[in-house]
Each structure stands twice: as structure tokens, then as C-alpha cells.
C-alpha positions, 0 to 999 in steps of 0.5 A, spaced: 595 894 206 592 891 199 593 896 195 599 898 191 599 904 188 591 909 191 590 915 187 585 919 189 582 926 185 589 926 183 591 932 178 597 935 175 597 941 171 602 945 167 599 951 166 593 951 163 594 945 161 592 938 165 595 932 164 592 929 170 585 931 172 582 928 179 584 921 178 582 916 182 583 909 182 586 903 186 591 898 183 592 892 187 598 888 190 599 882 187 596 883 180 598 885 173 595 893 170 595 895 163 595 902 163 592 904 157 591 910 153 593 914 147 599 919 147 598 925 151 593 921 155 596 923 161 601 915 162 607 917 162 606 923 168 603 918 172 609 914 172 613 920 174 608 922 179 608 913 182 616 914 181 616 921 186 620 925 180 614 930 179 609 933 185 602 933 184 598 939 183 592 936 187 589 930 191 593 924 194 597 919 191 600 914 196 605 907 193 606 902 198 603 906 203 608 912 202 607 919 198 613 917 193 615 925 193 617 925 201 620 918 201 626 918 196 627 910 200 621 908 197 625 908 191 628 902 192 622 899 193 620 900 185 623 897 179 622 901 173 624 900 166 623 906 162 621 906 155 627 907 152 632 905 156 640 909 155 646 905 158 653 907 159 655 903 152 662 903 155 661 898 161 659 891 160 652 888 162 655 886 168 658 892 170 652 896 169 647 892 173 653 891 179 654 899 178 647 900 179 646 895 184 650 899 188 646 905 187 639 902 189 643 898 195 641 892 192 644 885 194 650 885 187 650 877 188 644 878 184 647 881 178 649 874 175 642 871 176 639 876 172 643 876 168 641 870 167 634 870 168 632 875 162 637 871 157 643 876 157 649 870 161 652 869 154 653 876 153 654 879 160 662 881 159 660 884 152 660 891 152 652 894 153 654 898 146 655 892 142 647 890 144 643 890 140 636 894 142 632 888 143 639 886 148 638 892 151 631 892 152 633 885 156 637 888 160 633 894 162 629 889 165 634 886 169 636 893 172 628 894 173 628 887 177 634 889 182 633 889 189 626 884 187 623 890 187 614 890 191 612 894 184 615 895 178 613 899 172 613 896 165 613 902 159 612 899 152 616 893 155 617 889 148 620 895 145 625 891 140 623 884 142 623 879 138 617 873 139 621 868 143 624 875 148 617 877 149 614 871 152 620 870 155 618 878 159 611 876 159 613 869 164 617 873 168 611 878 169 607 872 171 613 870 175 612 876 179 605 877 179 606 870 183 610 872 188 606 877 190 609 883 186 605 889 183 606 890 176 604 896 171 605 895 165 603 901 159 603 899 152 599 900 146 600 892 143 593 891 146 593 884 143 599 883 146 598 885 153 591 882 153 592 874 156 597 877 161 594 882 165 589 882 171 585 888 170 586 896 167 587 903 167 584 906 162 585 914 161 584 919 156 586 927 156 589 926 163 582 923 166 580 915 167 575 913 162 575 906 166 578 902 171 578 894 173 577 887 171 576 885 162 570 881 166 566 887 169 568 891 162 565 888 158 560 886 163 559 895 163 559 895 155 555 889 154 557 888 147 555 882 143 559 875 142 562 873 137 561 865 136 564 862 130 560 857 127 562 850 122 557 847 119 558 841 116 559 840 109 553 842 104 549 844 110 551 853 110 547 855 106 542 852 109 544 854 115 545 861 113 537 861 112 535 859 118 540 863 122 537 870 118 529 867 120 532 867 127 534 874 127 541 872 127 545 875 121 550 869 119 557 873 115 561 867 112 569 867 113 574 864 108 576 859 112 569 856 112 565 858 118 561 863 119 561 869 123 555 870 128 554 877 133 550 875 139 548 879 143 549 878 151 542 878 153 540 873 149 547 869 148 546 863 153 539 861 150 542 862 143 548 857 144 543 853 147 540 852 140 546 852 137 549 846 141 542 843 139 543 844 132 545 838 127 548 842 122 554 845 126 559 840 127 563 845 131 561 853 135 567 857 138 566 863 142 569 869 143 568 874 148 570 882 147 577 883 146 580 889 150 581 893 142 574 892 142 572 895 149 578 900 149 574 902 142 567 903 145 570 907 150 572 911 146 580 911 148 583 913 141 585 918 139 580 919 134 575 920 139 580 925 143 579 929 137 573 929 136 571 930 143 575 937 142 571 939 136 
């Protein structure tokens, strides 16, 4: 099996309303998934349905080869850390973990090296409600790490983190995508989740506007490159001028650079020419960010609205 998680048309309905609407998509062992959308965009009814809390009203769900509804072992197979994650304050952290190691039927003698793993040892003996958020989100992670969980469901997992404690997350993310683990992860700090994931799950009024890899999106969207350009010294504004004759309009950063928007059909010819250039003195590429290509798809909610009107 080398899916994690199938859907297929899947659809959840409350009423009239359509949280999920004929989803289909396939998520891949082994690779880390941002699942994107805007509130209400149907993600965390999508978690429900992977954990096996909600049923679907239509289609087929499978997660590692089971229907997560009918079977409640399954559960022990998947690790979840939900957005805000409450504790019993009374218990230390090594308590909780041991008290829901026993609950998942988990091995307890990984209590102390999660602990350890999320940066929590110093503080395993503290009460959980002496932590402060960015503790209890740490520790919220070593819960949904009990059992070395197959897939593990990650939902606005830097909430509360500071930069140091999110990359420290996003080590042990990759950690897991090397030993072969499913991760999904849903957030809305698109810049920040962008260098750790291997592909997407975007959706919007329950439906996927797309799913894949950021190389076939925006390979799909074909929106240009962004090539920041040094020239040497004394020589921009000249340059500018004979990058305008060429028909690429040249923007001037503070820092010095200037700011090209080549287009992708003619970007290999045109770096070719700009490498050849004597006036530049140095050319960096970028290619479209995943905010740029979740905009163009229009995601956001002000798409939504506008979709509705």
C-alpha cells in the first residue's frame, strides 16, 4: 500500500451545508502534506473524518488500508496534535505521557525519550500547569508521537512556539518523513511551512481547488520568475534602459537590485542573456512561493467571498 490516506468523492454534509464536497485525492506514505485552505475551507472536518470521529455522508475514505470509522484500532496506528491541546494541569508532563501511553497501548518506556526528544526533560516532573503555551504545545507533540505512530496529524502545530522550538518541530517532522511516516500538517504560516513539505492539499468551501507537488503547481499556474538582478556599480541605469528595449520592465529594490518578473516560457533564454551580461555582477532566481500559487488559485477568502456574491 502506498497511500496513507485515499479519498475518493468523499462528502460531509451538516444539513444544507456541505463541509466536504466529492474530495478525492491520495496522500502518500513516507512524505510530508500541508493541508491548506482558509477557515471554513472544510480541514478540520477532514481531520475528523481521517481520526474516525465524524462518518462521511458520501464516497470512500480509507487510512492505512482501513476505514477509520469501523476500525477503532486503527487509532493507535495515527498520532494527532490538535490545534489547542488541553492537559490535565495537575498531572506532571511525565505522568500525562505515561497515563496516555497506557490509554493508546503504547510502549511507556518511551515517555522519557519523548520527553526528551521535544525538549521537555528539564521539566518532565513540573506540573503541566506550570507550562507555558509554547511547553504545552512541545508536549502535545510528544503525545502525538506515542506508539511511532504510521501517520500523524499536525493542526497549526507551531502555535505558541518560538523560532528555535519551531525548528526543532520541523527537524522531527523530517525525522518522520525519513523513517517512512505520513505527516499532514494544516497551517496558515505558509512561509513557514513551505521548505518542509513535499507536496499539497488545498481546499476551499469543502472542495480541492488542487492537490500535489509546489513543482507541478507551478508548473499548472506558469506564473513568472522572479530574478533579482545586481548590477555593478554606476552601471543600473543603464542596464534598466536596455532591459526595458528587451521588454522586461526592471523594478529597483532598496537594497540595491533590481527586480525582473520573467516569464516562464521564455525564462531559460532570458537568464542565458543575463548571464552573458557584463553588467550584472550577480542574478538570483526565485520561483513562485506557495502564498504566491495559493493566491492564484484563489484560496483565500476573499476569493470565497467573491465566489459567493
Amino acid at each position: 500500500m502506498n497511500h496513507a490516506i485515499e479519498l475518493d468523492a468523499l462528502a460531509k454534509r451538516y444539513g444544507a451545508l456541505a463541509a466536504l464536497d466529492g474530495v478525492t485525492a491520495c496522500v502518500p506514505r513516507g512524505q510530508v502534506i500541508g493541508l491548506l485552505g482558509h477557515n471554513g475551507a472544510g480541514k478540520s472536518t477532514l481531520i475528523k473524518l481521517i481520526l474516525g470521529l465524524i462518518a462521511p455522508s458520501g464516497g470512500r475514505l480509507e487510512v492505512l488500508g482501513q476505514s477509520p470509522w469501523r476500525a477503532h484500532a486503527l487509532r493507535r496506528r495515527i498520532g494527532y496534535l490538535p490545534e489547542s491541546a488541553t492537559f490535565y494541569a495537575s498531572l506532571s508532563g511525565r505522568e500525562l505521557l505515561d497515563y496516555l501511553a497506557r490509554l493508546k497501548q503504547a510502549p511507556r518506556g518511551q515517555v522519557s525519550t519523548l520527553l526528551e526528544r521535544v525538549g521537555l526533560a528539564h521539566a518532565a516532573d513540573r506540573r503541566v500547569g506550570t507550562y507555558s503555551k509554547g511547553m504545552r504545545q512541545r508536549l502535545g507533540l510528544a503525545q502525538a508521537l506515542l506508539g511511532s505512530p504510521e501517520l500523524v496529524l499536525l493542526d497549526e502545530p507551531t502555535t505558541g512556539l518560538d523560532p528555535q522550538a519551531t525548528r526543532e518541530l520541523y527537524r522531527i517532522v523530517g525525522e518522520l518523513r525519513a523513517d517512512g511516516r505520513c505527516v499532514l500538517v494544516s497551517s496558515h504560516l505558509l512561509a513557514e511551512l513551505e521548505p518542509h513539505i513535499d507536496g499539497t492539499l488545498i481546499l476551499r468551501q469543502g472542495r480541492l481547488l488542487a492537490a500535489g507537488s509546489l513543482h507541478a503547481l507551478g508548473e499548472a499556474a506558469a506564473l513568472p520568475a522572479q530574478v533579482l538582478l545586481r548590477p555593478r556599480d554606476q552601471a543600473g541605469l543603464e542596464l534598466i534602459v536596455r532591459l526595458e528595449s528587451g521588454g522586461l520592465s526592471a523594478r529597483p529594490r532598496p537594497d540595491g537590485r533590481l527586480e525582473l518578473q520573467v516569464p516562464r516560457a521564455s525564462k531559460l533564454h532570458t537568464l542565458r542573456e543575463l548571464l552573458a551580461d557584463p553588467a550584472i555582477v550577480d542574478l538570483d532566481v526565485r520561483e513562485p512561493t506557495l502564498a504566491q500559487l495559493y493566491d492564484w488559485l484563489g484560496a483565500g477568502p476573499q476569493a470565497t467571498a467573491e465566489a459567493r456574491a
